[in-house]
C-alpha distance (Angstrom), angle and dihedral (degrees) to the residues before:
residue distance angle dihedral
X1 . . .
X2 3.51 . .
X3 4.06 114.1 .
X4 4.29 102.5 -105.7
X5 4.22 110.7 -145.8
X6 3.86 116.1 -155.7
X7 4.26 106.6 -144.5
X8 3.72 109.8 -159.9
X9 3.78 115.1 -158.3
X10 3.64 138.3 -164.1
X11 3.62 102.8 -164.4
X12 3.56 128.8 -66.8
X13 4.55 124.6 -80.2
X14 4.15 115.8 60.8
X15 3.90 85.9 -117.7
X16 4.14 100.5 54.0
X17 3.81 103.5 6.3
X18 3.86 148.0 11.2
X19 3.86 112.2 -28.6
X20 3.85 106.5 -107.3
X21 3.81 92.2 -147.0
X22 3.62 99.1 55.9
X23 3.28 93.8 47.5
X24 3.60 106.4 43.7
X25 4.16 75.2 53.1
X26 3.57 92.9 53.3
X27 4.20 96.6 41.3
X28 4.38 77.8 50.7
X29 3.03 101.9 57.6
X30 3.29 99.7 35.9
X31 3.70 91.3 64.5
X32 3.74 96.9 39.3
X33 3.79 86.7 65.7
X34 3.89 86.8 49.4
X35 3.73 98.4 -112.5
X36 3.45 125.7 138.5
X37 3.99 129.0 -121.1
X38 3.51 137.1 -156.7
X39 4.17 123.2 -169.6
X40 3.49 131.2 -128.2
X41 3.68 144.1 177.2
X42 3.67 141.4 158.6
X43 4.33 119.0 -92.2
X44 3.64 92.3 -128.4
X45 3.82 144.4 117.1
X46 3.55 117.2 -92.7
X47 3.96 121.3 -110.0
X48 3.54 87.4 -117.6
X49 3.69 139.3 -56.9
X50 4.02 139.0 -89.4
X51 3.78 132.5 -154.3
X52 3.40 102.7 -134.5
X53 3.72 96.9 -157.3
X54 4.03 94.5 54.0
X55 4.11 94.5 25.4
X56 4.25 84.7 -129.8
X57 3.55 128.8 119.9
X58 3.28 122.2 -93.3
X59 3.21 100.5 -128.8
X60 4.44 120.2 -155.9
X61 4.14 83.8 31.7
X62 3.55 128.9 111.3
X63 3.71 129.6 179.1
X64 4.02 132.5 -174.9
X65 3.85 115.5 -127.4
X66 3.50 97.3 -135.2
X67 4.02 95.4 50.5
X68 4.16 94.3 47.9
X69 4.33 78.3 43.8
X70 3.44 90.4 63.4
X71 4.14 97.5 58.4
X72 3.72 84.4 67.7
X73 3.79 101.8 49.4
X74 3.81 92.4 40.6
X75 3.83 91.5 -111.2
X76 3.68 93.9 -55.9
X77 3.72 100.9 118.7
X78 3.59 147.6 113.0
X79 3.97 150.3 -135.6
X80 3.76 112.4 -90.5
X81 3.77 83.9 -129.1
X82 3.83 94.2 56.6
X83 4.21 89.1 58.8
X84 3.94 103.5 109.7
X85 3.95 110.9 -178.7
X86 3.44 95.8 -145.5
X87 4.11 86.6 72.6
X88 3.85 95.8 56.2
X89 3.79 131.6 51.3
X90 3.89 86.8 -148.1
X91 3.75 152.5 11.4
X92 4.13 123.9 -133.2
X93 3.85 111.7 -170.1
X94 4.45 100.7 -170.4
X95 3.67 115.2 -161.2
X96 3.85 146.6 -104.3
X97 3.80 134.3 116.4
X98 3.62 86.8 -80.8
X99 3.93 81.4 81.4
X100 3.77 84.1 56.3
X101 3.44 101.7 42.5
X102 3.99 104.7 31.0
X103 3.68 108.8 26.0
X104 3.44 97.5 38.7
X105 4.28 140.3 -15.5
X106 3.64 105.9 -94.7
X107 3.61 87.6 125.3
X108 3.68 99.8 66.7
X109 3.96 102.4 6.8
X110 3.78 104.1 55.2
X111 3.79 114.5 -166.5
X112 3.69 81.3 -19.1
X113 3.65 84.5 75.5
X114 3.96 133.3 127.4
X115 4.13 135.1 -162.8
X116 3.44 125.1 -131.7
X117 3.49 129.0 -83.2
X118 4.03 89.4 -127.2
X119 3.50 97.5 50.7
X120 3.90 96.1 39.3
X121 3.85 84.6 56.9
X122 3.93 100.4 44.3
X123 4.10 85.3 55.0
X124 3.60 101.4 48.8
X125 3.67 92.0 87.8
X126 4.01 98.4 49.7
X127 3.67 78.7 57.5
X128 3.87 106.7 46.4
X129 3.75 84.8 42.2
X130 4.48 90.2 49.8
X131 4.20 80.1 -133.5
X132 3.89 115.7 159.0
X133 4.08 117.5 -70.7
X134 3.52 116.2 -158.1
X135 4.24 121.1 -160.3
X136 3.98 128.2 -176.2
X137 3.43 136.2 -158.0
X138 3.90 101.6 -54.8
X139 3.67 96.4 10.3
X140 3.89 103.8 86.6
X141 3.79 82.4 70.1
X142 3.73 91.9 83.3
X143 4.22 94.6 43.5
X144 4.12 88.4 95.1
X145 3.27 90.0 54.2
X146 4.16 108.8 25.8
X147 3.93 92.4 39.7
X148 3.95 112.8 18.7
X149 3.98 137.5 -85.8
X150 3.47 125.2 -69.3
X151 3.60 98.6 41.9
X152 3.93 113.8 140.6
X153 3.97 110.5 -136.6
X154 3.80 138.3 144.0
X155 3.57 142.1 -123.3
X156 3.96 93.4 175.5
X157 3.92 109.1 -107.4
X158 3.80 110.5 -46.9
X159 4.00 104.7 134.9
X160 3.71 93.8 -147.1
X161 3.65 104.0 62.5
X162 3.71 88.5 32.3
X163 3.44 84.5 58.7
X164 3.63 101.8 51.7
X165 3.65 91.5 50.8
X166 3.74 97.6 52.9
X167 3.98 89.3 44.7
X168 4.19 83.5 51.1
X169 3.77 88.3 49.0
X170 3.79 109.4 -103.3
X171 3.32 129.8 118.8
X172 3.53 131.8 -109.5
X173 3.58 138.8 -144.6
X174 3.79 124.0 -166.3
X175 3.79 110.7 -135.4
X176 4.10 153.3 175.2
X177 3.70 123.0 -106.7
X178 3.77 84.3 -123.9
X179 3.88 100.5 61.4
X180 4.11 141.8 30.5
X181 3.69 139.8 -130.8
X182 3.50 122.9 -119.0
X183 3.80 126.8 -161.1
X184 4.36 97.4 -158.3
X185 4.10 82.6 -167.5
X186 3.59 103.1 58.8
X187 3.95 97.0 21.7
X188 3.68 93.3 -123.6
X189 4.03 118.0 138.3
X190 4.01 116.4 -177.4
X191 3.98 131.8 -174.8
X192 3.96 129.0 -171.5
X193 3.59 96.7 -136.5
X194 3.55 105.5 155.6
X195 4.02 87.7 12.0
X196 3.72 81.9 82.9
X197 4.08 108.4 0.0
X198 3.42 116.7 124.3
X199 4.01 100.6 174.4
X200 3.76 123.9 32.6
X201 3.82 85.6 -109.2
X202 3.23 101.6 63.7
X203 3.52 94.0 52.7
X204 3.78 91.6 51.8
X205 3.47 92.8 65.3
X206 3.90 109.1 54.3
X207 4.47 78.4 43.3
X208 3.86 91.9 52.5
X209 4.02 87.8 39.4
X210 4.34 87.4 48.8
X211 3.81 92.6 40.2
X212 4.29 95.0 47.4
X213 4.15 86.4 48.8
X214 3.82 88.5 51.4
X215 3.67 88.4 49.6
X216 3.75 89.2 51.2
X217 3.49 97.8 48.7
X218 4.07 101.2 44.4
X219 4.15 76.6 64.5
């Protein structure tokens, strides 16, 4: 049977959702190696929303997660709450402040922050189950708190999200754009990508690189 890929988004535009690059990279590669994908995201309200042209919020607008979710999977996606583990042989979260903003408060809480419920319970059976976990660019911020302490990921070099995960007891691992870090314990393999990318190319490679080692290690 075919190896099945659960996509978690958080949205859709790097500044309010899921990055489109990074996951269009991920969904690429993904079928490239011939494994399939499935898309989900949470029904919820955004934390707010940004003009992507001025970088502002627009303020008076509100947007659900799982609606602006569904431009990047071409309408095939579905509820956070509808993601059963026992489907998929492992879980890729891409990046983007939606991660920061929707799936958890990173944005405003800092190493204060929490996940949400949702997504904490759609990943406690990758866990139990030691299948493949996936993190991009901003999402190995949440892995102290969404998977458990302890777990080495990276989020390239920036010192303040370093930071917060070492004060929230992870472990962090400096990186290049061009490769990942993979904690063989805890089954959890992290890239910067657009953490440090500066062209969509070099992104692309540490995503390839973190998609291949997730195809190695679902076996």
């Amino acid at each position: 049977m075919t190896k099945q890929v659960a996509v978690i988004l958080a949205g859709c535009g790097v500044f309010d959702g899921s990055e489109i690059y990074e996951t269009t990279l991920t969904l690429l590669r993904l079928d490239q190696l011939g494994i399939g994908y499935r898309c989900f995201a949470p029904d919820i309200e955004q934390h707010h929303v940004i003009n992507h042209a001025t970088h502002e919020v627009a303020e008076g607008q509100t947007r659900n997660v799982l609606e602006e979710a569904a431009r990047l999977a071409r309408g095939d996606i579905s509820p956070l709450s509808e993601l059963d583990a026992d489907e998929f042989d492992a879980v890729i979260v891409p990046g983007g402040f939606g991660v920061a903003k929707n799936l958890s408060d990173f944005a405003t809480a800092g190493d204060g922050m929490d996940v949400i419920e949702p997504l904490k319970a759609a990943l406690v059976g990758f866990r139990e189950d030691a299948k493949p976990i996936g993190l991009i660019c901003i999402s190995p911020v949440m892995a102290p708190r969404l998977l458990d302490e302890g777990i080495a990921v990276t989020v390239g070099h920036d010192p303040g999200v370093s930071g917060a995960i070492s004060a929230m007891g992870g472990l962090h691992r400096s990186c290049g754009v061009d490769d990942i870090v993979v904690d063989f314990e805890n089954r959890v393999v992290s890239t910067p990508a657009y953490m440090l990318a500066t062209r969509i190319s070099e992104a692309a490679t540490g995503i390839f690189k973190l998609v291949d080692r997730i195809d190695e290690m679902m076996g």
